[in-house]
N, C-alpha and C positions, 0 to 999 in steps of 0.2 A: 640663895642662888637657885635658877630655875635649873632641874636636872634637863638634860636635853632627852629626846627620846630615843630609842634603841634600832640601830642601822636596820635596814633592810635590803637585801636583796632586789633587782626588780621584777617585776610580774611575771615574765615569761621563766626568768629561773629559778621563781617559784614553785611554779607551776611543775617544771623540771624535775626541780629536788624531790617532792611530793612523790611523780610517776616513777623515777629511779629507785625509790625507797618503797614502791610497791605500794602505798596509801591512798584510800580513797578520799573523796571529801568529806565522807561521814566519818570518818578515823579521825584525821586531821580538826574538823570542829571539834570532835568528842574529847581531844585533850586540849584546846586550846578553848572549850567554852561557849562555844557561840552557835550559828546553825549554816547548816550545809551551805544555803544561796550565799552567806557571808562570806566562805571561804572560795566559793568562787567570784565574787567581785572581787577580793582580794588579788588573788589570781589574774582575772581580768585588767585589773588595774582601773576598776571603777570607782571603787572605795580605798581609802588606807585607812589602818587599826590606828589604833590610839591607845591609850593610856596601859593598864594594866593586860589589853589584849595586846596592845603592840608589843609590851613586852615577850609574852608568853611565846607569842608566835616567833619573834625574833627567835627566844632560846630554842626551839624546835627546828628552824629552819637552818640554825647553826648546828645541832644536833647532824641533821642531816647532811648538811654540806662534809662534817666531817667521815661520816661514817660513808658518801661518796666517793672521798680523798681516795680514803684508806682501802677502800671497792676496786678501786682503778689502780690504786697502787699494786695490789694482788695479784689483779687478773688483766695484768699489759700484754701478759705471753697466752691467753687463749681470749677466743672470740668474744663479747659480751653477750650477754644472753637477759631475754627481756620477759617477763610475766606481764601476760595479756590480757583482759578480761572482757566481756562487752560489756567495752564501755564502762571502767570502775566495778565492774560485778566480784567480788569479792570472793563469791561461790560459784564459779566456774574458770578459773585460771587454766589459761595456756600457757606457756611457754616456747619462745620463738627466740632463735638462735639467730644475730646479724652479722653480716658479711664482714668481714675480718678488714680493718682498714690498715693503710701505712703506717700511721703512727695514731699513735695514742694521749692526749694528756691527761694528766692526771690532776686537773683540776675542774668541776664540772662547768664546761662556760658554754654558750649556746656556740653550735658548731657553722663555720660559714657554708659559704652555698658553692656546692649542692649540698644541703642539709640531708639528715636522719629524721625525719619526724616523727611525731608521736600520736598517738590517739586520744584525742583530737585534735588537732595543731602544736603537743608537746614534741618534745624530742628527748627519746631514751639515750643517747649516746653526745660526747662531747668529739665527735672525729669526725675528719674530714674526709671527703670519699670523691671517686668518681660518678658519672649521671650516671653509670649501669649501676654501678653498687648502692648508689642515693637511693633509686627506682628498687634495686631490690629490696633494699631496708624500707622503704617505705609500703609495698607491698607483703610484705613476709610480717611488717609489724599491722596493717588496717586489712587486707583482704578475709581473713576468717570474720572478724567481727562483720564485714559488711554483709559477708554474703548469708550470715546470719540473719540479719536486719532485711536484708533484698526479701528473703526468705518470709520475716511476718510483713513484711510490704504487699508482697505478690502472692503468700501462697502457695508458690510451685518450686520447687529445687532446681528443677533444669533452668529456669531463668534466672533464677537469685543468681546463679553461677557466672550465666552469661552478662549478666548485668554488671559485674565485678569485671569481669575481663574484659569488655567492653570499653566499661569508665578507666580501665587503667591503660586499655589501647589507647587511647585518647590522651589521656596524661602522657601517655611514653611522644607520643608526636607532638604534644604543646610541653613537650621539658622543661625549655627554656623559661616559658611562662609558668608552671607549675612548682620549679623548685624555687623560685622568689615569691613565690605568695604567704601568706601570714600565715596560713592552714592550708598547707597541702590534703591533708587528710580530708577536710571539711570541701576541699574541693573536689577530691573525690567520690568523695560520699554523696555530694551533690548531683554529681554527672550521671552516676550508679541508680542511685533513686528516680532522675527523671527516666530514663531509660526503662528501670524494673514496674513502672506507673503506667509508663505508653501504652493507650488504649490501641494501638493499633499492633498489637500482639495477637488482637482476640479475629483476627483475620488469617493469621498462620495456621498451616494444618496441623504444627506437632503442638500447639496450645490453644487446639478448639475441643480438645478432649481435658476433663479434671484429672488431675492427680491423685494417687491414694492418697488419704489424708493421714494424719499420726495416728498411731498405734493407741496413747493415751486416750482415755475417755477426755481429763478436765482438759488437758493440750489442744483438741477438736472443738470444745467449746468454745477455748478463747481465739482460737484463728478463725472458728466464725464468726464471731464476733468484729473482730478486727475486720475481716473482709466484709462485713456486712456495713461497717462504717463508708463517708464518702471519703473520694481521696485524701484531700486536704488534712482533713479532721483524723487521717489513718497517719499519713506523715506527720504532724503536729504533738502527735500523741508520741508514738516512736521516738522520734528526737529528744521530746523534755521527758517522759516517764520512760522509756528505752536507752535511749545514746546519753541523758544526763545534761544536754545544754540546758542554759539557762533561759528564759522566755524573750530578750532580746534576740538570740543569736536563734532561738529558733524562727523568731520571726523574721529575720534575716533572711536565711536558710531558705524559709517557705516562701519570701518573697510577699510577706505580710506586713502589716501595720502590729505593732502589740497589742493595742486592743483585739485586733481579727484573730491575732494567734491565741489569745488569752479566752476567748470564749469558743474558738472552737477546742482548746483542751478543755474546757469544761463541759462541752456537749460532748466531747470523744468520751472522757471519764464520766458523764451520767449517762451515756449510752451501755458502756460497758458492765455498769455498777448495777444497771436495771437487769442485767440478764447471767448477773455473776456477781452476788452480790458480793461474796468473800474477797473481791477485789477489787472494794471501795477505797482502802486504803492505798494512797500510790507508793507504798511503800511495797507492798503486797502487788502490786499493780506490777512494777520493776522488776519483783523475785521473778514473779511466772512468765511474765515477756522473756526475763536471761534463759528460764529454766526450758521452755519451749522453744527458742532458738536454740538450745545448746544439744536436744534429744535427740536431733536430727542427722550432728555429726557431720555436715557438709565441708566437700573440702574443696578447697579452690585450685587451680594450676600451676604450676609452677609459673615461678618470676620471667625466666628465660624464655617458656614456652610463650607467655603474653607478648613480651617486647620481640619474637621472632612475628606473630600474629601481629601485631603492629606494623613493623616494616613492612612485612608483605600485603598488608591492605595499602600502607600508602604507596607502595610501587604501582598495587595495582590500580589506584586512580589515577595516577600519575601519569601511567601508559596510557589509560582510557584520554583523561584530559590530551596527549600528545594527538591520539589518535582522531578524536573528535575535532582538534585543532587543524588538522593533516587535513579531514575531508572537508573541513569549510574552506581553506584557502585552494585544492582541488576543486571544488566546485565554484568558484567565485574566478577562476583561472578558465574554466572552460566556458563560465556564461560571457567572459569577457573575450575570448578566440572566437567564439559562436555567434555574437552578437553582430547585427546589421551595423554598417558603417555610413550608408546613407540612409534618408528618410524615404521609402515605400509607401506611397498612399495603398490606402485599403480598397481592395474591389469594389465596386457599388453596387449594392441590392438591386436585383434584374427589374424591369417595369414592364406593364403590359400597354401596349401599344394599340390604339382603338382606329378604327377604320379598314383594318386589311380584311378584305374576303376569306371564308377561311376556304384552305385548298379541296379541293374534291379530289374524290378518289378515283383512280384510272379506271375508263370502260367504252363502251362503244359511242364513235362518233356520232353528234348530233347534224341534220342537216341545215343549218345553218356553221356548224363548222366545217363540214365536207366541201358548203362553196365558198367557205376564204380558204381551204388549205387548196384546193382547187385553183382558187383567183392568186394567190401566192405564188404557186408551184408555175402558171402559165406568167404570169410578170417576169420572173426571173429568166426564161428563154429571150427578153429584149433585152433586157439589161446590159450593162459592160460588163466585154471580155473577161473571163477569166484566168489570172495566172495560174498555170500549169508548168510546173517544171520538168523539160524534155531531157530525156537519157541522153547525152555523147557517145 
């Protein structure tokens, strides 16, 4: 009799159990045998395990679901609390405390919308919340990591910041659309990047000056490096040896083909490897990207402060739109009062008139005019009577 194979979970609460359990992908292979990208197709739901991996990973994943259980069952009466890393980094854990919801279960199932999500499109929490507290948990769990990332994108601190609070103003005005996407996260992270990339910064006056650069000697080498890269090839790099996507979803992301995105990571990492060599290896590569983003320390805004900056930019276009609307139909009211009601032919261009003598100018009588005003003046004593009107 054929044994049948060993239940799984599906992909997203996979993915789930993994991040709630604190595990990277390179943990997660290392006990179950295989290599990193495996366990993210897995994840993915690109690939399913089979035979003796399917097994393995099943008992692991049961492992997990219980030691979830038993997680939630403890901690229903305080808030849950999340370890963050950029991005799976292992060696530089945060810890970010989420907004306390109604109710809680206690068993881990993907939570409806408005979701919790996770980094990258996971989700640490099985509760259901309001859009403010969604929006807070999903900022409180991806803004340090981005604005880290913003940071070896661009560079400059002041903008990695603004670049984060920016993409999540934005988010907070498209909600609706943002807490039903597959990856909220990765949507953010998107809007954050094009933004922190926008060449047209280098025309502001508080970013036509450089910033100190880090403190470390190797940390300076490798953000020159990185900034000496082209764009492309600087986001491409970041995403799969930085953030950990997989080469589809980077090229996704970047709005590439796989082949585009697969060789400009290979020119970002020979570019890099020529001017530093000790970080040929992308595993190496990985550490000192987390370890340079993490030196920095930067910190992002609160949640509240963002979604109040939000509302108040769309009010204020809001008014601008009324306003601009106000004076087109004002001015379209007056050319309409103003406007001729019959048709006006247009003057015509003066002409000059040929044959007239021109006048002379006044001066002393000639005599041949002195004998007609002479012959005039005597004619006129024949002539008829003139009316004269006599006084009463």
């Amino acid at each position: 009799m054929t044994q049948s194979p060993a239940p799984l979970p599906p992909p997203k609460l996979r993915r789930h159990l993994r991040e709630a359990a604190s595990l990277t992908h390179d943990q997660v292979a290392e006990r179950v045998g295989v290599a990193r990208e495996t366990v993210r197709a897995w994840e993915s739901g690109r690939t399913t395990p089979r035979g003796r991996r399917r097994e393995a990973y099943a008992k692991l994943l049961a492992s997990l679901t219980e030691a979830a259980m038993v997680t939630n069952t403890q901690e229903t009466a305080r808030p849950p609390q999340v370890t963050v890393y950029l991005d799976n980094d292992p060696h530089h854990p945060e810890t970010l405390e989420v907004p306390e919801a109604p109710e809680v279960s206690t068993v881990p199932e993907v939570p409806e919308v408005p979701e919790v999500p996770g980094a990258p499109g996971g989700r640490p929490t099985g509760t259901t919340l309001t859009p403010a507290q969604a929006f807070d948990a999903l900022y409180a769990f991806c803004a340090p990591a981005l604005v880290r990332q913003a940071y070896l994108l661009s560079g400059r601190r002041e903008l990695a910041r603004e670049s984060v609070e920016r993409a999540f103003q934005v988010a907070w005005e498209r909600w609706p659309e943002v807490a039903v996407d597959r990856d909220p996260a990765g949507w953010v992270r998107a809007t954050a990047y094009e933004y922190a990339l926008s060449p047209w910064h280098r025309f502001r006056p508080r970013y036509r000056h450089p910033e100190p650069p880090p403190s470390d000697a190797a940390d300076r080498a490798l953000l020159d490096v990185l900034l000496t890269l082209p764009t492309p090839y600087r986001r491409t790099l970041l995403l799969y040896d930085g953030v950990g996507l997989d080469l589809p979803e980077t090229a996704a992301e970047t709005e590439a083909s796989t082949p585009a995105a697969a060789n400009r990571l290979l020119h970002a990492r020979e570019a890099v490897a020529a001017r530093l060599p000790e970080l040929a290896s992308p595993s190496a590569l990985h550490r000192r990207l987390a370890e340079v983003a993490s030196a920095e320390r930067l910190r992002a805004a609160e949640p509240t402060t963002v979604r109040a900056g939000s509302e108040q930019r769309a009010r204020f276009w809001t008014r601008a739109a009324i306003a601009f609307t106000v004076a087109i139909i004002g001015a379209t009211a007056l050319t309409v009062r103003t406007a001729p009601t019959r048709y006006e032919p247009a003057v015509p261009p003066g002409e000059t008139v040929q044959g007239v003598p021109p006048r002379s100018a006044p001066g002393t009588l000639s005599d041949a005019e002195m004998d007609l005003r002479a012959k005039l003046r005597s004619g006129i004593q024949h002539g008829p009577q003139r009316l004269i009107p006599l006084a009463e």
